[in-house]
ROKE-579895 format. One record per residue: x, y, z of N, C-alpha, C in turn. Coordinates in nm, 3 decimals, decimal comma. Layout:
! ROKE-579895
<node <X Y Z> <X Y Z> <X Y Z>>
...
//
This chain:
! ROKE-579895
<node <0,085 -0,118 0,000> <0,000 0,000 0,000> <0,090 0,124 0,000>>
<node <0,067 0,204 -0,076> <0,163 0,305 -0,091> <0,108 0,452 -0,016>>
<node <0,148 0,530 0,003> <0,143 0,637 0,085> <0,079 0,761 0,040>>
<node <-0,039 0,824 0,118> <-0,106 0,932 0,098> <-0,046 1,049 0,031>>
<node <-0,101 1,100 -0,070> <0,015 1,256 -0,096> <-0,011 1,339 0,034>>
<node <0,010 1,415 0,074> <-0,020 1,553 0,177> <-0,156 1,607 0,104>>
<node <-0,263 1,621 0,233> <-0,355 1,665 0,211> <-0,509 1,546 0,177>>
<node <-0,441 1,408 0,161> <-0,548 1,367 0,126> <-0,556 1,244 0,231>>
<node <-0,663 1,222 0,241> <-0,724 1,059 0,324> <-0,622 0,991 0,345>>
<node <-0,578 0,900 0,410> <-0,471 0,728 0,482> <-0,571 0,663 0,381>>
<node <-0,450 0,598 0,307> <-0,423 0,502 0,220> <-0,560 0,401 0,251>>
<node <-0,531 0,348 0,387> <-0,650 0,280 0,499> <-0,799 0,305 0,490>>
<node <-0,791 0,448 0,480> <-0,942 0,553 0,530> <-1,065 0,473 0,441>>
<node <-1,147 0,468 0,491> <-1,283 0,369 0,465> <-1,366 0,516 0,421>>
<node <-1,393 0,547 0,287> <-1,487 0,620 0,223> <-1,597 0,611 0,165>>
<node <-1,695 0,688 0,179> <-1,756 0,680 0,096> <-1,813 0,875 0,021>>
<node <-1,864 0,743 -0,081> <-1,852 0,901 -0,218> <-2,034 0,927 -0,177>>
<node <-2,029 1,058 -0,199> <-2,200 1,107 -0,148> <-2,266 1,206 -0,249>>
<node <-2,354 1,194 -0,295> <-2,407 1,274 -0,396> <-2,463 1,396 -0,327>>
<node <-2,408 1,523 -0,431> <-2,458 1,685 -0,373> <-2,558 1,741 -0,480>>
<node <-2,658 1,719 -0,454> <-2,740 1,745 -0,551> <-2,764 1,885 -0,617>>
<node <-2,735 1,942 -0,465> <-2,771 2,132 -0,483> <-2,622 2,191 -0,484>>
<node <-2,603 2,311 -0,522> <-2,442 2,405 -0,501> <-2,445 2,432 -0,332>>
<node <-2,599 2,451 -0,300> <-2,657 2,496 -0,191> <-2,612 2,362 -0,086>>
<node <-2,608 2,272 -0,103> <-2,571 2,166 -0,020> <-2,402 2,151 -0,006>>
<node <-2,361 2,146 -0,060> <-2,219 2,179 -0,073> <-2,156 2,295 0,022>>
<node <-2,253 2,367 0,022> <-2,234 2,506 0,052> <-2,242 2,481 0,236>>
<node <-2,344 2,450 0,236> <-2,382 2,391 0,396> <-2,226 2,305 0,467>>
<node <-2,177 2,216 0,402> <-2,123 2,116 0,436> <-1,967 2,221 0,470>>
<node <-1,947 2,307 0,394> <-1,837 2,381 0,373> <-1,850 2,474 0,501>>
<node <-1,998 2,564 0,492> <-1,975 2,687 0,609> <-2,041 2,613 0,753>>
<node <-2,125 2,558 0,762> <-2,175 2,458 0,879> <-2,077 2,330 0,924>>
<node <-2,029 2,279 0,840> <-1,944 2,174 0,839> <-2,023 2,066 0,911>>
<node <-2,143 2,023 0,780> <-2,252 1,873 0,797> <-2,300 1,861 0,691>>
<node <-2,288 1,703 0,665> <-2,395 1,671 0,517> <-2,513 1,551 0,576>>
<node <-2,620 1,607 0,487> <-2,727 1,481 0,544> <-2,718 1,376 0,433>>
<node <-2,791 1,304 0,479> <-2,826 1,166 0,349> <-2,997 1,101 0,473>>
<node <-3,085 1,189 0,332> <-3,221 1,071 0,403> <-3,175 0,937 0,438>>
<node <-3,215 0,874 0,595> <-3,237 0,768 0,647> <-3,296 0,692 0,527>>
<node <-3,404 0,699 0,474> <-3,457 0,570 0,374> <-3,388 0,574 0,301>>
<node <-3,289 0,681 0,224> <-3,203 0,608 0,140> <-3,044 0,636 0,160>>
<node <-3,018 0,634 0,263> <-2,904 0,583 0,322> <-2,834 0,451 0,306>>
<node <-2,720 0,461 0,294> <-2,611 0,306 0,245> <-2,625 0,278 0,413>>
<node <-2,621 0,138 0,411> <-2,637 0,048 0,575> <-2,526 0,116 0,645>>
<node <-2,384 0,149 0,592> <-2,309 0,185 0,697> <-2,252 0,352 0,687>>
<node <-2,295 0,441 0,767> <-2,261 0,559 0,764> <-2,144 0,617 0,827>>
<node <-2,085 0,529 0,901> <-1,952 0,555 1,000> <-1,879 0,523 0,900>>
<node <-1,791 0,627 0,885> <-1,691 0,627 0,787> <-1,579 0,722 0,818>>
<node <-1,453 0,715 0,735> <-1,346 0,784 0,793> <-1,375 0,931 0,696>>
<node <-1,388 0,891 0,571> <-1,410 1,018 0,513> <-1,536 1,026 0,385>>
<node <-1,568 1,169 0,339> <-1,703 1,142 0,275> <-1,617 1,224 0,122>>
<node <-1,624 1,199 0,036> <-1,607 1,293 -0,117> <-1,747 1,321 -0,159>>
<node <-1,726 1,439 -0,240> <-1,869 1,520 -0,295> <-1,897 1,504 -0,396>>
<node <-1,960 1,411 -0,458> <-1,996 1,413 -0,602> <-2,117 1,524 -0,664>>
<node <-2,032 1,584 -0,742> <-2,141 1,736 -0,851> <-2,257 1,712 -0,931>>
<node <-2,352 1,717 -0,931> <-2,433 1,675 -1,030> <-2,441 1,790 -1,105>>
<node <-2,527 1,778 -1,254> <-2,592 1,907 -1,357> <-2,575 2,022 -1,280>>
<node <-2,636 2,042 -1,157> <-2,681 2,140 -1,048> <-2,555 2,218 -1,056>>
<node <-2,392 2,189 -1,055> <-2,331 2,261 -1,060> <-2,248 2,280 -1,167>>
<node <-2,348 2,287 -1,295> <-2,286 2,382 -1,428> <-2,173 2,320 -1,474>>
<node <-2,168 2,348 -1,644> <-2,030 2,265 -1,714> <-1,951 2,238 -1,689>>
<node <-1,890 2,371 -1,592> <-1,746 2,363 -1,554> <-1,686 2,251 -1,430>>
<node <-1,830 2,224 -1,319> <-1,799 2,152 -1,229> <-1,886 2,049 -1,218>>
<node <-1,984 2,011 -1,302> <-2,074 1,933 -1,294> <-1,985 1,793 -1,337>>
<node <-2,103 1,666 -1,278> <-2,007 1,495 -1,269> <-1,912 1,506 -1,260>>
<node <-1,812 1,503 -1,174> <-1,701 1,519 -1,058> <-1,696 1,512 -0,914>>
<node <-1,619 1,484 -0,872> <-1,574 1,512 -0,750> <-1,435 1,649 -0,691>>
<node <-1,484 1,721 -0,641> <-1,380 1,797 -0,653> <-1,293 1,830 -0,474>>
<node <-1,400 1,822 -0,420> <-1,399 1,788 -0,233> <-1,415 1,662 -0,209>>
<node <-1,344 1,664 -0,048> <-1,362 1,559 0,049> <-1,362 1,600 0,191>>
<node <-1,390 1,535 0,299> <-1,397 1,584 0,412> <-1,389 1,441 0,495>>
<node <-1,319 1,484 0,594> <-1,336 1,381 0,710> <-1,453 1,411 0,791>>
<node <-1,477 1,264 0,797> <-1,581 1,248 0,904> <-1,574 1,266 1,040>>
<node <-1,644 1,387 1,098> <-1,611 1,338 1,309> <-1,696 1,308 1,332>>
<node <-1,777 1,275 1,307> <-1,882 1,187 1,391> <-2,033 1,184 1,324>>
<node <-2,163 1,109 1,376> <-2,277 1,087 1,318> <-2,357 1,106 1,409>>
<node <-2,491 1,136 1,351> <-2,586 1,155 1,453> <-2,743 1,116 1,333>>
<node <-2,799 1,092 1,438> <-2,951 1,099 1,359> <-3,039 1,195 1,406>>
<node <-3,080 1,269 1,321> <-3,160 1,411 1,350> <-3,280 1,427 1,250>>
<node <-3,376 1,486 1,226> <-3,483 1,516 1,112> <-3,435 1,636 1,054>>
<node <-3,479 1,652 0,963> <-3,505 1,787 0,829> <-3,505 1,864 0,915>>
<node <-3,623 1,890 1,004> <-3,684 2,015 1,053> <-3,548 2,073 1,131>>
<node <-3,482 1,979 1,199> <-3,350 2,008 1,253> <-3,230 2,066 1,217>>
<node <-3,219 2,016 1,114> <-3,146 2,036 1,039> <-3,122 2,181 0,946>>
<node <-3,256 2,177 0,890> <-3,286 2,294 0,811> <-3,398 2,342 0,848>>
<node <-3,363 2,491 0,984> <-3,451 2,550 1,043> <-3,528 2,625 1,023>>
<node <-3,455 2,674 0,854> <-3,533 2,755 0,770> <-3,641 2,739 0,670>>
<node <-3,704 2,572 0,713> <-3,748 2,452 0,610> <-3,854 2,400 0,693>>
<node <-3,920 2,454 0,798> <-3,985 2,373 0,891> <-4,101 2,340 0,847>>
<node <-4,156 2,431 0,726> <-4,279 2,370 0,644> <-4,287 2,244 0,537>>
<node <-4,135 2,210 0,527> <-4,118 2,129 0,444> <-4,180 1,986 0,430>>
<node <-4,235 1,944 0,320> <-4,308 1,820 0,354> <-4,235 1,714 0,407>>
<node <-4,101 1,704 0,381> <-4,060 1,578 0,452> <-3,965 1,687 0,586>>
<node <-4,013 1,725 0,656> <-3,973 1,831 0,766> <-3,927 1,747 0,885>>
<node <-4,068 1,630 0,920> <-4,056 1,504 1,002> <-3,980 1,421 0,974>>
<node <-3,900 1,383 0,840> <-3,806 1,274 0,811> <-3,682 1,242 0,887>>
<node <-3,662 1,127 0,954> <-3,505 1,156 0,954> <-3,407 1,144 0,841>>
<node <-3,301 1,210 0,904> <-3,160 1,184 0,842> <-3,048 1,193 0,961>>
<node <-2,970 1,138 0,835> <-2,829 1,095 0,892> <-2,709 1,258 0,905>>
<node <-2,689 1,320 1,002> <-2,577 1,382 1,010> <-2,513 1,387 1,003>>
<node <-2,384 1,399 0,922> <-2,263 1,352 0,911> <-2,147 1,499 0,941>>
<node <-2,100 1,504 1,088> <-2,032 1,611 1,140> <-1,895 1,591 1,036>>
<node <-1,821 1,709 0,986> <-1,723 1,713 0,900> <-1,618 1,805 0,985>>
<node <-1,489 1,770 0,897> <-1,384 1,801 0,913> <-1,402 1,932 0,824>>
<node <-1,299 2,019 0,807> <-1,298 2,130 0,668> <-1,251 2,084 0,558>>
<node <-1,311 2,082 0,449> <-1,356 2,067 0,288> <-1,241 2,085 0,248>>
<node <-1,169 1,957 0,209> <-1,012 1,979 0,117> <-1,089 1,949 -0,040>>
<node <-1,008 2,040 -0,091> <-0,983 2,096 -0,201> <-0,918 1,964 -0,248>>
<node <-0,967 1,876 -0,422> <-0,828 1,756 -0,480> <-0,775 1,864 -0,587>>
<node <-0,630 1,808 -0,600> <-0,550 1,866 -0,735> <-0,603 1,843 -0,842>>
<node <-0,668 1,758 -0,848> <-0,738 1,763 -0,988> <-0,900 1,684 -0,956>>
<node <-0,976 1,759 -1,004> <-1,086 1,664 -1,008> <-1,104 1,501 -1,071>>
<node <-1,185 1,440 -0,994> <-1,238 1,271 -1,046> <-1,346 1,277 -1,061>>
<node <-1,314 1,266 -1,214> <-1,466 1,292 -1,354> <-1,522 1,168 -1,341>>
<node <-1,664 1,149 -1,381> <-1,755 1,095 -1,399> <-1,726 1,003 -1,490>>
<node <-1,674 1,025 -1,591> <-1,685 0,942 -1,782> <-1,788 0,894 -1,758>>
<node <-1,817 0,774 -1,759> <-1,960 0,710 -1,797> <-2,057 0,723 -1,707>>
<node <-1,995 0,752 -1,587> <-2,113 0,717 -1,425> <-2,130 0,874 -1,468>>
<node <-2,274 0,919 -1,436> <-2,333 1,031 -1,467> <-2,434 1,008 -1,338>>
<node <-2,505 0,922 -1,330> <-2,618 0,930 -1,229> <-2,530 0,816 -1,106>>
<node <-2,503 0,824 -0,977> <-2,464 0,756 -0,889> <-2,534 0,831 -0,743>>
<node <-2,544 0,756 -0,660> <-2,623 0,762 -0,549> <-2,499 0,758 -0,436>>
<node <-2,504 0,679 -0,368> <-2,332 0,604 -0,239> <-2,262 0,540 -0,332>>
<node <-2,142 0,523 -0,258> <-2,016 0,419 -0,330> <-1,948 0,434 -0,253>>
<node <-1,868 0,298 -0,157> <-1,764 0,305 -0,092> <-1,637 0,328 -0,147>>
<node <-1,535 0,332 -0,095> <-1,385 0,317 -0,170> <-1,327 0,322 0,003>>
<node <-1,215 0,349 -0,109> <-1,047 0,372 0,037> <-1,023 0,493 -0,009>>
<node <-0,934 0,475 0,106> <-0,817 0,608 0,054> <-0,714 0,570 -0,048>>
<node <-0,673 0,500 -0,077> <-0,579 0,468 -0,164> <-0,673 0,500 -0,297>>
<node <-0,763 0,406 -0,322> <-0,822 0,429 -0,457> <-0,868 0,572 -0,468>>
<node <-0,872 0,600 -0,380> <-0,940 0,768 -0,399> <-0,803 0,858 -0,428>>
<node <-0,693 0,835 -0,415> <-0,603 0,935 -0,391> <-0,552 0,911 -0,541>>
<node <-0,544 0,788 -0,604> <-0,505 0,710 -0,764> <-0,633 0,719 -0,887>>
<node <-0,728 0,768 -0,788> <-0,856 0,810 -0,939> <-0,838 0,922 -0,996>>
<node <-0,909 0,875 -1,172> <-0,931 0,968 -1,229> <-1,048 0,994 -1,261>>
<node <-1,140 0,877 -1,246> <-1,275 0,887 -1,278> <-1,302 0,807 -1,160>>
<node <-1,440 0,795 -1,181> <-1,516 0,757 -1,087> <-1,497 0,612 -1,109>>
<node <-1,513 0,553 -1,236> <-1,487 0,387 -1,196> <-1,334 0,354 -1,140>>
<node <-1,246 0,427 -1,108> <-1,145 0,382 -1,053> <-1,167 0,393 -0,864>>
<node <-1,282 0,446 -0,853> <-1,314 0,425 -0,706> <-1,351 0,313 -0,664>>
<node <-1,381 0,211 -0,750> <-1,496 0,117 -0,783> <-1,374 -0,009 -0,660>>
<node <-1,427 -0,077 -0,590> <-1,334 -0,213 -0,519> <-1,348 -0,303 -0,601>>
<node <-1,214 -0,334 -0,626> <-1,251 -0,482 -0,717> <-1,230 -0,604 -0,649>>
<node <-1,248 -0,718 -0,779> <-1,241 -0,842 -0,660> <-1,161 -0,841 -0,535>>
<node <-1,054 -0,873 -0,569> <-0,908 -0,882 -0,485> <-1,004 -0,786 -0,309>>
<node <-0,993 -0,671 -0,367> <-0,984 -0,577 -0,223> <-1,146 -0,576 -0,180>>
<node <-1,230 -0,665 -0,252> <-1,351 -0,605 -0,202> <-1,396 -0,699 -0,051>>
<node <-1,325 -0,781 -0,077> <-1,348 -0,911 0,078> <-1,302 -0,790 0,191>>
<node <-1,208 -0,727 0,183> <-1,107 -0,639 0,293> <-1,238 -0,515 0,300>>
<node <-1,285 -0,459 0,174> <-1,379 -0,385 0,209> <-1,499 -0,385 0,323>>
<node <-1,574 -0,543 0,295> <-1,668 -0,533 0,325> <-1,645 -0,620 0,445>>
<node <-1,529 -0,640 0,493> <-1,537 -0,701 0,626> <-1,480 -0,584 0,713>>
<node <-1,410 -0,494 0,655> <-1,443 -0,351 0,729> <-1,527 -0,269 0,752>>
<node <-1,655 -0,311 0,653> <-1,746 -0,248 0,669> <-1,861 -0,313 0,728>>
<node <-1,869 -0,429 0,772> <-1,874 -0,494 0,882> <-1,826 -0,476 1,072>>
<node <-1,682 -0,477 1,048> <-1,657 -0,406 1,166> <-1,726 -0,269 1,212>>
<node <-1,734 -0,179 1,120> <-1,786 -0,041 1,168> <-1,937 -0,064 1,206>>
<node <-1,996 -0,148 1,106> <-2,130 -0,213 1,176> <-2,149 -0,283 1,284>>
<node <-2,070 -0,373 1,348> <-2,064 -0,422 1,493> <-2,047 -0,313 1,608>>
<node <-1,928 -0,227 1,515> <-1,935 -0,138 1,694> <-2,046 -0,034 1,667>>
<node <-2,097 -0,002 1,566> <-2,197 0,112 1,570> <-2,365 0,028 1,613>>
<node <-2,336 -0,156 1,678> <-2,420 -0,205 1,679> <-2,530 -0,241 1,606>>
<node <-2,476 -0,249 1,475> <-2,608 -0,261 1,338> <-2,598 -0,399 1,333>>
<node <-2,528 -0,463 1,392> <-2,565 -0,578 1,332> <-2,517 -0,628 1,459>>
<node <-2,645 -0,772 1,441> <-2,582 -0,890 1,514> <-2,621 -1,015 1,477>>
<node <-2,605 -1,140 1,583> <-2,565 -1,251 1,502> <-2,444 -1,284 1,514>>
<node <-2,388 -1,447 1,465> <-2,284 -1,531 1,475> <-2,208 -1,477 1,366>>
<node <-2,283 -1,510 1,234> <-2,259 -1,546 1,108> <-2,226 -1,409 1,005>>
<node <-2,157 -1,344 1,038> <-2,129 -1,208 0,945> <-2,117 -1,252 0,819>>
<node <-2,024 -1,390 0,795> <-1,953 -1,388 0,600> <-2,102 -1,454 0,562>>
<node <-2,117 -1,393 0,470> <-2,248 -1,439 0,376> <-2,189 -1,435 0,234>>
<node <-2,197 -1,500 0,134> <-2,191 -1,505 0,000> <-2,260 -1,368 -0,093>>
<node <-2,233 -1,353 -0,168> <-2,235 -1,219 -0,262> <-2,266 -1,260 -0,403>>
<node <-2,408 -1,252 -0,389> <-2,456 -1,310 -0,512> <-2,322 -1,267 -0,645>>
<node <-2,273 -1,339 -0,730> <-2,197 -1,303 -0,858> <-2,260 -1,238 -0,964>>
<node <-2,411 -1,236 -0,986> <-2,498 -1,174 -1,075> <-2,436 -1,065 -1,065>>
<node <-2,511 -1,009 -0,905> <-2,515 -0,842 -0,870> <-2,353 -0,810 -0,974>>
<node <-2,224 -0,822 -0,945> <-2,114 -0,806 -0,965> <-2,129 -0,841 -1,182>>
<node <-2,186 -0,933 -1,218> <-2,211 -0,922 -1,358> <-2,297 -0,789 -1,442>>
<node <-2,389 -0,769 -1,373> <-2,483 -0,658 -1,339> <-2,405 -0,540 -1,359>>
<node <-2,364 -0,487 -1,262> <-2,240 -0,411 -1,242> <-2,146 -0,371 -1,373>>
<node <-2,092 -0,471 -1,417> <-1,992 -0,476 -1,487> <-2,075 -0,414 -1,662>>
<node <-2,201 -0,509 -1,668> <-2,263 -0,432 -1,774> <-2,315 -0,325 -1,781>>
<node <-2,421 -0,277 -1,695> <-2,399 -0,135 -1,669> <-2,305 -0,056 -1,709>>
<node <-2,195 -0,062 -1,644> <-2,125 -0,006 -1,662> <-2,022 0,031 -1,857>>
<node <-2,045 -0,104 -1,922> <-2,016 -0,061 -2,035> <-2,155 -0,033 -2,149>>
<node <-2,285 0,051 -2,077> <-2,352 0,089 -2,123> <-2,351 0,269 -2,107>>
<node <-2,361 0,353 -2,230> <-2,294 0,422 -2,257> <-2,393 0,577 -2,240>>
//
């Protein structure tokens, strides 16, 4: 495993990539230093070492499908909308929860990690290593080899954050899903 440049995530760091739908959300995460992700569609594990910002349309030619930030994670909480966004209390999903995700301050990457084909993406785990060696977004992607190390780390963060219990953590991984995947992906 080779070594972080200055400035970015441990090689180690358990990430995940988070979609910013608004400039306005971005914006929050930067001067408040917190990003939400609705509870119903939240990835199972939210304890993470660090979060990257993926751009949608919302932020114009120049920065739109990319990643151009990241932030460490300090900690999680579960809170509602109305909480969150005090200026929103009429909002229809006002009562919803979400997930809080307390941040570190918003590093800046040397170069952005473009989209190419992924245009619409929701969560995606990675590391720090793959994150620090991308250029696009499918190079965030775990492949075979590292994805056992992934997801039994992402397991651990689920035991101590108490999400899970039970004997039997290793379960099999359907091979479809992973065929699935792979075509998708060379659809254009």
């Amino acid at each position: 495993m080779s070594e972080a440049p200055p400035g970015y995530p441990d090689p180690n760091a358990l990430m995940l990539v988070g979609i910013v739908p608004q400039k306005r959300d971005l914006e929050l995460a930067r001067v408040l230093g917190w990003y939400r992700i609705p509870l119903r569609f939240a990835p199972k594990i939210v304890s993470v070492d660090a979060i990257a910002f993926y751009q949608t349309s919302a932020f114009g030619r120049d920065h739109q499908w990319r990643i151009e930030t990241y932030a460490v994670v300090r900690g999680v909480e579960l809170t509602t909308r109305r909480e969150l966004l005090r200026d929103e209390v009429d909002h229809p999903r006002a009562g919803e929860e979400y997930y809080k995700l307390q941040l570190g301050p918003l590093q800046p990457l040397a170069k952005p990690i473009l989209a190419g084909k992924w245009k619409r993406i929701t969560f995606l785990y990675t590391t720090g290593e793959l994150f620090y060696k991308a250029r696009t977004i499918n190079d965030l992607v775990v492949k075979d080899a590292e994805r056992q190390v992934l997801w039994r780390s992402l397991r651990e963060r689920a035991l101590q954050a108490h999400l899970y219990t039970g004997d039997n953590l290793d379960f099999p991984i359907d091979e479809a899903l992973f065929e699935l995947r792979k075509y998708l992906n060379n659809l254009d």
